[in-house]
DOPANU-656903 format. One line per field, with one value per residue: x negated, y negated, z of N, C-alpha, C in turn. Coordinates in pm, whole numbers, plus 50000, padded with zeros to 5 digits. Each point is the difference from the previous one (the first is absolute). Example, Ala and Ser with C-alpha at 12.3 -4.5 7.8 and 13.67 -1.06 7.14 Angstrom:
<atoms>
n.px [48681  50035]
n.py [50569  49895]
n.pz [50780  49928]
ca.px [50089  49918]
ca.py [49881  49881]
ca.pz [50000  50006]
c.px [49910  50077]
c.py [49880  49891]
c.pz [50000  50073]
</atoms>
This chain:
<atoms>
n.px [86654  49887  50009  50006  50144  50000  50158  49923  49966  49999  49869  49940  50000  50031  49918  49986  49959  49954  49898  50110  50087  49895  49962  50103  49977  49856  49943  50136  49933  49913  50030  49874  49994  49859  49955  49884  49983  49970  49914  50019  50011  49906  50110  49963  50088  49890  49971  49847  49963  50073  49995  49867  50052  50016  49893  49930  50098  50036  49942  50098  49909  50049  49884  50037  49881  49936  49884  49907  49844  49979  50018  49829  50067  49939  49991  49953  49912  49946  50035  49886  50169  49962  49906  50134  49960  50190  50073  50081  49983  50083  49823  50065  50114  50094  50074  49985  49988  50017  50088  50037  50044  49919  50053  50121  50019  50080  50099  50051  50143  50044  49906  50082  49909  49903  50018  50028  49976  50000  49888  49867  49950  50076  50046  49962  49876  49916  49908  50117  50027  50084  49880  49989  50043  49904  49985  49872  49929  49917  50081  50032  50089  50083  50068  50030  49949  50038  50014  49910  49987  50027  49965  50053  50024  50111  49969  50088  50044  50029  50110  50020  50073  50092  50064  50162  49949  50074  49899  49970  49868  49990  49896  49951  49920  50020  49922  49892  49891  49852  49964  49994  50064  49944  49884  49942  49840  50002  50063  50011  50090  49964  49903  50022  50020  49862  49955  50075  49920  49892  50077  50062  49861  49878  50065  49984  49858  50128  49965  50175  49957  50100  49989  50009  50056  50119  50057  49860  49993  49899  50002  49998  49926  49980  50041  50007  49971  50085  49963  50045  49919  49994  49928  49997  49989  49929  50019  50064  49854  49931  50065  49941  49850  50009  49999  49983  49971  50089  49951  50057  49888  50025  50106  50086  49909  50020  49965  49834  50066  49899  49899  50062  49913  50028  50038  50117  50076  50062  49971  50072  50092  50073  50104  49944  50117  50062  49959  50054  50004  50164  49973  50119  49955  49948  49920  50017  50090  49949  50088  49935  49892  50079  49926  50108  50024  49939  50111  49965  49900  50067  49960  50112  49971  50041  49853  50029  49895  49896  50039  50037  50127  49907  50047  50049  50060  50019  50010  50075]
n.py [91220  50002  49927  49918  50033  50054  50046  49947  50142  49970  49937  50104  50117  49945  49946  50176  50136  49952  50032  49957  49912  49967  49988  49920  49982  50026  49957  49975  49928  50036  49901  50016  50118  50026  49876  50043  49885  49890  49928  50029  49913  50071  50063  49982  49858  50033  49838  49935  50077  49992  49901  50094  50112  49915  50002  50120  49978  49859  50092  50037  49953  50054  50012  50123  50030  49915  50018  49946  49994  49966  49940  50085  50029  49938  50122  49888  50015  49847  50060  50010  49991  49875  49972  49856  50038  49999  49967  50075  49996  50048  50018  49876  50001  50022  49940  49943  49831  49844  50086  50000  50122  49938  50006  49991  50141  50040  50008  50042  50047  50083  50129  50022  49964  50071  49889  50082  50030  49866  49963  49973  50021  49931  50093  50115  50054  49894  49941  49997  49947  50155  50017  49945  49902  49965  49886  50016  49937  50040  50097  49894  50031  49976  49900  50083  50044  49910  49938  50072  49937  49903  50024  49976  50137  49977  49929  50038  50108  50100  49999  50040  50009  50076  50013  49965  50067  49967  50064  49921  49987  49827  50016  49812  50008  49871  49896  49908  50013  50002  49910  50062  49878  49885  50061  50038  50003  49973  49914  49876  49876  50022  49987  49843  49991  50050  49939  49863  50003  50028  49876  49986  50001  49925  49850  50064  49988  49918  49934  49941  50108  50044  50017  49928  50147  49978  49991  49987  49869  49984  49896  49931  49907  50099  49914  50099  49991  50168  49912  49859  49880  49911  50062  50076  49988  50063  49944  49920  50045  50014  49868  49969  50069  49945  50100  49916  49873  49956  49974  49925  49899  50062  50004  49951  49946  49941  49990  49941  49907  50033  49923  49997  50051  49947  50094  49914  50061  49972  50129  49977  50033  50106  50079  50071  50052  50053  50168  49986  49883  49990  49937  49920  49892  49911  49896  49910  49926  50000  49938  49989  49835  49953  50113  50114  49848  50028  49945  50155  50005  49865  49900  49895  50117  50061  50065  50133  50115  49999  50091  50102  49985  50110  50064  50024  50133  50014  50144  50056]
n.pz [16135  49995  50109  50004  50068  50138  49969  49931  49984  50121  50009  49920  50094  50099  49917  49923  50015  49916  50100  50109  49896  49912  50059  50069  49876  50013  50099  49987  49938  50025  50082  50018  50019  49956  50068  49924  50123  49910  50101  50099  50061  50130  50091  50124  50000  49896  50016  49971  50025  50063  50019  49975  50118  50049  49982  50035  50127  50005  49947  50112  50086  50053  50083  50098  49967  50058  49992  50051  50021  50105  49885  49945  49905  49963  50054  50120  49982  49985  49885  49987  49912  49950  50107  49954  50149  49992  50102  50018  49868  49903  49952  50114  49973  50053  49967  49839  50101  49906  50000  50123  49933  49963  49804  50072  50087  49890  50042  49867  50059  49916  50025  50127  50049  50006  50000  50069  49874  49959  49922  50084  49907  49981  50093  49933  50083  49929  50099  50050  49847  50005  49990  50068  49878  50123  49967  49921  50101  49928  50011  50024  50103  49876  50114  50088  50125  50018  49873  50002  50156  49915  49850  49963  49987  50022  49859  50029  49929  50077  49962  50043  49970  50101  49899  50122  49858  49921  49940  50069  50114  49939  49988  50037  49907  50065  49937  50059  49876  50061  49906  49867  49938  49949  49974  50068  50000  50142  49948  50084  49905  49919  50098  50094  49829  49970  50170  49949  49829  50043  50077  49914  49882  50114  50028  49846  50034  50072  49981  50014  49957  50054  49865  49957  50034  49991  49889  49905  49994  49991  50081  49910  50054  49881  49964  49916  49855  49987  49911  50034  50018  50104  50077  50140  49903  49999  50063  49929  49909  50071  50019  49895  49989  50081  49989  50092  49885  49895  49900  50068  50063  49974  49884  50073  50056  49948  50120  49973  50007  49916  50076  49849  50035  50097  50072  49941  49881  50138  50048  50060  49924  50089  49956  50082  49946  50102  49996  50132  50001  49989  49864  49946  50045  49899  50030  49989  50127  49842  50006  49834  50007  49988  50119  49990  50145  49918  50008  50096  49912  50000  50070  49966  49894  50113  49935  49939  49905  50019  50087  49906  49952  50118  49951  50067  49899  50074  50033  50096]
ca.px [50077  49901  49999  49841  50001  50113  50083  50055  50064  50144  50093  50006  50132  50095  50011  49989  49888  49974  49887  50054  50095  49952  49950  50129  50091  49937  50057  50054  50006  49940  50090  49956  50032  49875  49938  49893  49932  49877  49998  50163  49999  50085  50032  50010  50158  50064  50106  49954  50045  50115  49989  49983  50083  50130  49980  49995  50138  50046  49898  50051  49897  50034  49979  50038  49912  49819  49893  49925  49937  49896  49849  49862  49968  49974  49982  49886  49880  49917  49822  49994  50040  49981  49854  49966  49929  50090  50057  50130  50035  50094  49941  49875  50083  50004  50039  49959  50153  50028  50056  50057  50125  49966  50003  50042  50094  50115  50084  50195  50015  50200  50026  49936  49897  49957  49898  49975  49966  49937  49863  49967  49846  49943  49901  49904  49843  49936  49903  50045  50011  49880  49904  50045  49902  50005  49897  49898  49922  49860  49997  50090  50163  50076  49882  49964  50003  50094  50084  50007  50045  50146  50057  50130  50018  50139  49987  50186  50050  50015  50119  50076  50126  50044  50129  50096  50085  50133  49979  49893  49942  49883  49917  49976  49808  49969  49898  49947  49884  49941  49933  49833  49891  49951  49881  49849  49936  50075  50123  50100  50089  49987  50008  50107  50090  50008  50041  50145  50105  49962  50054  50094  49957  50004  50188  50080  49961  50037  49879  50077  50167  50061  50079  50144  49914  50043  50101  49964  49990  49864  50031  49923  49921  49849  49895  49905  49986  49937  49971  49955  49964  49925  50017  49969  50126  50029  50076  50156  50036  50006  50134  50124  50002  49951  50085  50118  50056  49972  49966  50136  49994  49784  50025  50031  49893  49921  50110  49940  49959  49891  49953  49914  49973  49921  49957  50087  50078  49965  50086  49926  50214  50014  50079  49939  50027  49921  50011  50108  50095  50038  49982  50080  49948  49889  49994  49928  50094  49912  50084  49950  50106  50125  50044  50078  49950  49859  50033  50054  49838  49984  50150  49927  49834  49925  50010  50024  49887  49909  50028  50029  50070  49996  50135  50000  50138  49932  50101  49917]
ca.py [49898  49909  49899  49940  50023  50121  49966  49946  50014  50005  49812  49949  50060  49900  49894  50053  49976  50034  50100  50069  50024  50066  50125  50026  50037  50151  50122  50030  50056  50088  50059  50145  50024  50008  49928  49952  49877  49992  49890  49952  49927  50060  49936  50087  50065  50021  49911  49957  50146  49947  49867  50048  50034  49901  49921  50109  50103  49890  50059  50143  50144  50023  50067  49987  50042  49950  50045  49956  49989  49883  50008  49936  49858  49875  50009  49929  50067  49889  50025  49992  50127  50006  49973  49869  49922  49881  50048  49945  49989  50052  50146  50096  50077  50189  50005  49871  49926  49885  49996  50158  50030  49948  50084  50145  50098  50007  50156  49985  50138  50032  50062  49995  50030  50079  49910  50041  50083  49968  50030  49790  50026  49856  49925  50113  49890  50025  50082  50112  50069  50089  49962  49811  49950  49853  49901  49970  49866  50027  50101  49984  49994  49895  49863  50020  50048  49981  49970  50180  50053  49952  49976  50126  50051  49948  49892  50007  50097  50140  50051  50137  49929  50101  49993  50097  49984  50115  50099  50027  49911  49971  49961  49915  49960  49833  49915  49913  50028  49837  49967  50069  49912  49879  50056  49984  50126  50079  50099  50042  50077  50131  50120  49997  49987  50131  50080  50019  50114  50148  50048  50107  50163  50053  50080  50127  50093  50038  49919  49921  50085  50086  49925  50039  50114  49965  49894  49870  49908  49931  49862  49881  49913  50039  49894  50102  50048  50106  49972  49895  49933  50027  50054  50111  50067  50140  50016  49984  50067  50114  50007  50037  50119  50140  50127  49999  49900  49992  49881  50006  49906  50050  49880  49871  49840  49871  49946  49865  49884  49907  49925  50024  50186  50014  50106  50073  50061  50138  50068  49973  50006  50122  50063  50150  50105  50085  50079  50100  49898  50002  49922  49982  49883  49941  49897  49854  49924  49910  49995  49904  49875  50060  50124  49985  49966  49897  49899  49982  49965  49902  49940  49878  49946  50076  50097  50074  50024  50067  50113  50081  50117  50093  50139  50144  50020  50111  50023  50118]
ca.pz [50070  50099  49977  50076  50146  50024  49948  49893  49926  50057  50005  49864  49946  50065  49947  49843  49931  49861  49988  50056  49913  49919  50063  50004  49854  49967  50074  49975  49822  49981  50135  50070  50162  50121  49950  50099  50001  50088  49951  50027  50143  50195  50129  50055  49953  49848  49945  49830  49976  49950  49975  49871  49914  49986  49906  49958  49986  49920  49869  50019  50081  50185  50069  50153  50104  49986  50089  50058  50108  49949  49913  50042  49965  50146  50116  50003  50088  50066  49901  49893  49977  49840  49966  50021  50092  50052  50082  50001  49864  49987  49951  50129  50032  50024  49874  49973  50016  50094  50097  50082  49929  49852  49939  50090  49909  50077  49916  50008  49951  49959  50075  50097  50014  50087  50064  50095  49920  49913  50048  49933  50005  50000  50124  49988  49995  49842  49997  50043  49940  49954  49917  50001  49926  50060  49945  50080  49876  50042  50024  50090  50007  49968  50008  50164  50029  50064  49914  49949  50099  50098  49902  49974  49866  49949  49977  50047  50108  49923  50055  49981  49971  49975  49922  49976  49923  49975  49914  50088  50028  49931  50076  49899  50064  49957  49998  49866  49995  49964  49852  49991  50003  50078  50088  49996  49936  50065  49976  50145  49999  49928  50108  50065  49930  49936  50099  50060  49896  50075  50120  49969  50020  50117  50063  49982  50055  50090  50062  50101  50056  49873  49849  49883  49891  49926  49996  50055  49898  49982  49959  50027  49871  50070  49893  49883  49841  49996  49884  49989  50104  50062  50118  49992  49957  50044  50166  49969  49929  50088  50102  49901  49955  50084  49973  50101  49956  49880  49895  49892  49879  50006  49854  50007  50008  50103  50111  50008  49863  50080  49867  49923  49920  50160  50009  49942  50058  50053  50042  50114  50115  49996  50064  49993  50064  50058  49877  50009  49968  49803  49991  49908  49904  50079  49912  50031  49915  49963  49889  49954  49877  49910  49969  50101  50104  50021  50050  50120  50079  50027  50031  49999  49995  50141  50042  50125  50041  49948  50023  49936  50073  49926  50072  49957  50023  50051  50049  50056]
c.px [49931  49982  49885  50005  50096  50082  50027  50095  50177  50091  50023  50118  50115  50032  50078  49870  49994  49948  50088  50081  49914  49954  50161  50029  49930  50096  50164  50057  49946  50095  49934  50080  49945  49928  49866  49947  49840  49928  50113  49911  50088  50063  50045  50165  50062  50096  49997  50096  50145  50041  50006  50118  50157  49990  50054  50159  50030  50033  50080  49938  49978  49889  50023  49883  49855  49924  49882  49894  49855  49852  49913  49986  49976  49981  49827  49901  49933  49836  49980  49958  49931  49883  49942  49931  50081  50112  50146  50082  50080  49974  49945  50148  50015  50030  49995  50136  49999  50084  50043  50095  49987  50013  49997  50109  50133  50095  50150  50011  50143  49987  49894  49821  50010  49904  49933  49870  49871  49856  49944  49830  49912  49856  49886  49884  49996  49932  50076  50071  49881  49906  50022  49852  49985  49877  49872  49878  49850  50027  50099  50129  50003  50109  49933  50048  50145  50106  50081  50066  50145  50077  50140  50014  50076  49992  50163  50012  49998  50119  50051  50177  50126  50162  50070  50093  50130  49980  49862  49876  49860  49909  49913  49830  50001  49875  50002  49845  49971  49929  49860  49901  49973  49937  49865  49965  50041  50128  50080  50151  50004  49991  50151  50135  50029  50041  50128  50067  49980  50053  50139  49991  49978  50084  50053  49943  49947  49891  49992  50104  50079  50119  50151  49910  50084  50172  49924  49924  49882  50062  49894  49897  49824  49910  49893  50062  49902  49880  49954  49967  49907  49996  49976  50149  49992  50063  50132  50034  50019  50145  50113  50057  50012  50128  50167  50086  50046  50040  50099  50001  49802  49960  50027  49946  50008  50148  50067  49963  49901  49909  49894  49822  49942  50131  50099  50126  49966  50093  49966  50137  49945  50105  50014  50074  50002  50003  50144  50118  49986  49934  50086  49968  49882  49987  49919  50035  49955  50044  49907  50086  50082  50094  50158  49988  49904  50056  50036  49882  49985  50166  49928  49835  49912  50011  50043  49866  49913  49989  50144  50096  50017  50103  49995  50180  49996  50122  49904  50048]
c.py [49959  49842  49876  49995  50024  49882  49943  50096  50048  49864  50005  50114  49947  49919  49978  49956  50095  50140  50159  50047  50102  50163  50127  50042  50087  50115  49981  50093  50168  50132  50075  50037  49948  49875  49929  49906  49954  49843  49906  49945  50047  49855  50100  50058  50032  49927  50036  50163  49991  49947  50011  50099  49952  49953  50131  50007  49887  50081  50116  50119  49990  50078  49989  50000  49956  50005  49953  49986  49906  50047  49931  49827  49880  50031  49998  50097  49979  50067  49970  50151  50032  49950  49892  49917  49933  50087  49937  50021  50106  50138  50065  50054  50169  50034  49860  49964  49896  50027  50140  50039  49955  50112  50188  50072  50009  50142  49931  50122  49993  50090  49974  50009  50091  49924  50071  50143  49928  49985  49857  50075  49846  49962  50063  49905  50112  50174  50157  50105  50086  49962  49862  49973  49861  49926  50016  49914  50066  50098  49926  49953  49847  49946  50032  50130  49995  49980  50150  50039  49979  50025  50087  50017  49890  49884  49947  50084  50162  50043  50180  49998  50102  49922  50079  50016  50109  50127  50082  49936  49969  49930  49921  50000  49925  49939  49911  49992  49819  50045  50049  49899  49865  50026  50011  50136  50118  50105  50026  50038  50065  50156  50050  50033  50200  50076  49996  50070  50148  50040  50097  50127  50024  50061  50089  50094  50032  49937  49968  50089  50041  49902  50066  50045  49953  49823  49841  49947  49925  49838  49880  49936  50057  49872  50062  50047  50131  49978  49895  49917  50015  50101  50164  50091  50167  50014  49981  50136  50153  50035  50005  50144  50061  50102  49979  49929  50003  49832  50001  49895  50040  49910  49902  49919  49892  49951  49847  49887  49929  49903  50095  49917  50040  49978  50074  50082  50172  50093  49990  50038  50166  50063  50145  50105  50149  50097  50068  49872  50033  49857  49979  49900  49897  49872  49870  49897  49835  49974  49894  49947  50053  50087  49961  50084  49870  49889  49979  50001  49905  49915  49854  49957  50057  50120  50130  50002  50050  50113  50041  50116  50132  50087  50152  50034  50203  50081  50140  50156]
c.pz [50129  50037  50069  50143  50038  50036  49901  49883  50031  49954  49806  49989  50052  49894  49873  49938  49822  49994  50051  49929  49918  50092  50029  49884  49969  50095  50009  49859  50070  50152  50068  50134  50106  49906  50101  49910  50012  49930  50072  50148  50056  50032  50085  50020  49919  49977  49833  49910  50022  49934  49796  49975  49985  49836  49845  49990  49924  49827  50003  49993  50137  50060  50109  50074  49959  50081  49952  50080  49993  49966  50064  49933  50097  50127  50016  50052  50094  49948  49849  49905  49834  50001  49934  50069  50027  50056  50009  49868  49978  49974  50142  50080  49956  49799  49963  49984  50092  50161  50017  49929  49831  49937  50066  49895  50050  49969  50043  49971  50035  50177  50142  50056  50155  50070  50144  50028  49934  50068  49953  49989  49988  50128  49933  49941  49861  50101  50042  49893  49956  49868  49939  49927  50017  49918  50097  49891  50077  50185  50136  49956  49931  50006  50106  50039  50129  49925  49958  50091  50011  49850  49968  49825  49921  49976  50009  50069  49948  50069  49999  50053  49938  49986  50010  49891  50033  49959  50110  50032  49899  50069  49878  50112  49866  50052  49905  50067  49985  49894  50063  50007  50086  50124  49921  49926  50115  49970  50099  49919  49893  50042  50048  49958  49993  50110  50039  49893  50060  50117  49975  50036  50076  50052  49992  50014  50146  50123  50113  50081  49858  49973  49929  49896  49841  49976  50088  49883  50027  49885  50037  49898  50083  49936  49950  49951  50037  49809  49998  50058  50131  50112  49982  49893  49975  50155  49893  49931  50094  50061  49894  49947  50149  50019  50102  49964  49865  49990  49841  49872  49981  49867  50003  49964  50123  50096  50027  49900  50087  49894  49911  49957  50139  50118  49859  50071  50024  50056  50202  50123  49949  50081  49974  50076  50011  49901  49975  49923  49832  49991  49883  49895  50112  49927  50058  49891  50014  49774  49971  49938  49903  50042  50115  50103  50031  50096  50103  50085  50050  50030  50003  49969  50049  49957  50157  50092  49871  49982  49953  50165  49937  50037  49926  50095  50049  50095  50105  49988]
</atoms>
């Protein structure tokens, strides 16, 4: 739910918009508690985010509580961040985005946030993550050496995000990864892609200070296929298996309708929780032609998204 400039997608939910409806009928059908967003346009008053979930309770699904914080997207550099030789363009920002707040994350939730508690790794320079795998072209920094200097991990954001539920506290580590690809023999974001799927681990191993040893949920769109497609995909595959987490749909398949036979459909949404969490059922709700549902993928024509809602039903 991105749109070509900030506000606009406030003025199309003001308005009734098709896309909203459709996006609204997944996630009610499906009701989660905890619902994370992404692809969705900031404001800094979380109008649009409202705004969406008005649209949501209309559907008889209420959340009391959203959160929020502003994504790299569009935020400017004044360099040249992608090694075009052109300056200003939407790839020489902190994360790729016509404008400040473009395609950002969001969270609804039935239960209170601990917002006070919560952690923003978003500012963190590429280079400051431990064993940071930065681009270099004939033995120097790519694009620059200053570019390296000022760059930040978080093609959006890396949230850590503690949930007062009823039963006791969850703690949600949300992101969205930039695409492995549309780069050079370099491999800037491909690199870039594998370092923000690896920042987890870091994390949990304590990198930053000490963690929720346990009752926390690894969420978000790493954009990699641990099997298929492009990009460093042993980093997805590493964070799937890695022993702290389990992988509830490890069978599943693909998240993403994309164009066939390039890149295709892929698996690229993940919701990973922690070891100590039951896990009761799991799924990705993506009903083909015919099947029942299929029809709530779309409203007036408009598709929801491309992206596939994934859930998992889980208790502690």
């Amino acid at each position: 739910m991105s749109r070509r400039g900030p506000g606009v997608l406030l003025r199309d939910l003001t308005r009734g918009d098709d896309q909203a409806r459709a996006v609204a009928q997944v996630i009610a059908h499906r009701a989660p508690d905890i619902l994370v967003l992404q692809g969705l346009d900031y404001d800094a008053d979380l109008l649009a985010l409202a705004a969406l979930r008005d649209v949501i309770a209309d559907l008889g699904l209420t959340y009391k509580h959203l959160f929020a914080l502003p994504p790299n997207t569009g935020v400017r550099t004044g360099l040249d961040m992608d090694g075009d030789g052109r300056l200003g363009t939407a790839a020489d920002a902190q994360g790729y985005g016509r404008f400040r707040g473009a395609d950002g994350m969001a969270v609804l939730s039935r239960w209170p946030f601990l917002a006070a508690e919560a952690q923003n790794f978003s500012d963190l320079l590429w280079r400051d993550l431990p064993d940071a795998q930065m681009p270099h072209v004939n033995g120097a920094p790519f694009p620059s050496r200053e570019a390296q200097a000022v760059q930040r991990l978080s093609s959006v954001g890396h949230w850590v995000l503690p949930i007062a539920h009823p039963d006791g506290e969850l703690t949600l580590l949300t992101f969205a990864a930039g695409p492995p690809v549309f780069d050079g023999p370099e491999d800037r974001n491909g690199l870039r892609n594998a370092d923000e799927i690896r920042f987890w681990q870091v994390y949990l191993d304590e990198a930053f200070g000490p963690v929720p040893k346990n009752r926390f949920v690894i969420v978000g769109n790493a954009n990699l296929d641990p099997r298929n497609g492009d990009g460093r995909r042993q980093t997805i595959a590493a964070l799937i298996s890695d022993p702290r987490v389990q992988d509830p749909l490890v069978d599943a398949g693909p998240t993403v309708d994309w164009a066939e036979p390039k890149p295709g459909d892929l698996r690229v949404s993940y919701v990973l929780p922690s070891r100590d969490l039951r896990v009761h059922a799991a799924g990705i709700f993506w009903p083909r032609v015919g099947a029942q549902g299929h029809e709530l993928l779309s409203f007036g024509g408009v598709e929801a998204s491309r992206h596939k809602l994934v859930w998992i039903d889980i208790s502690f």
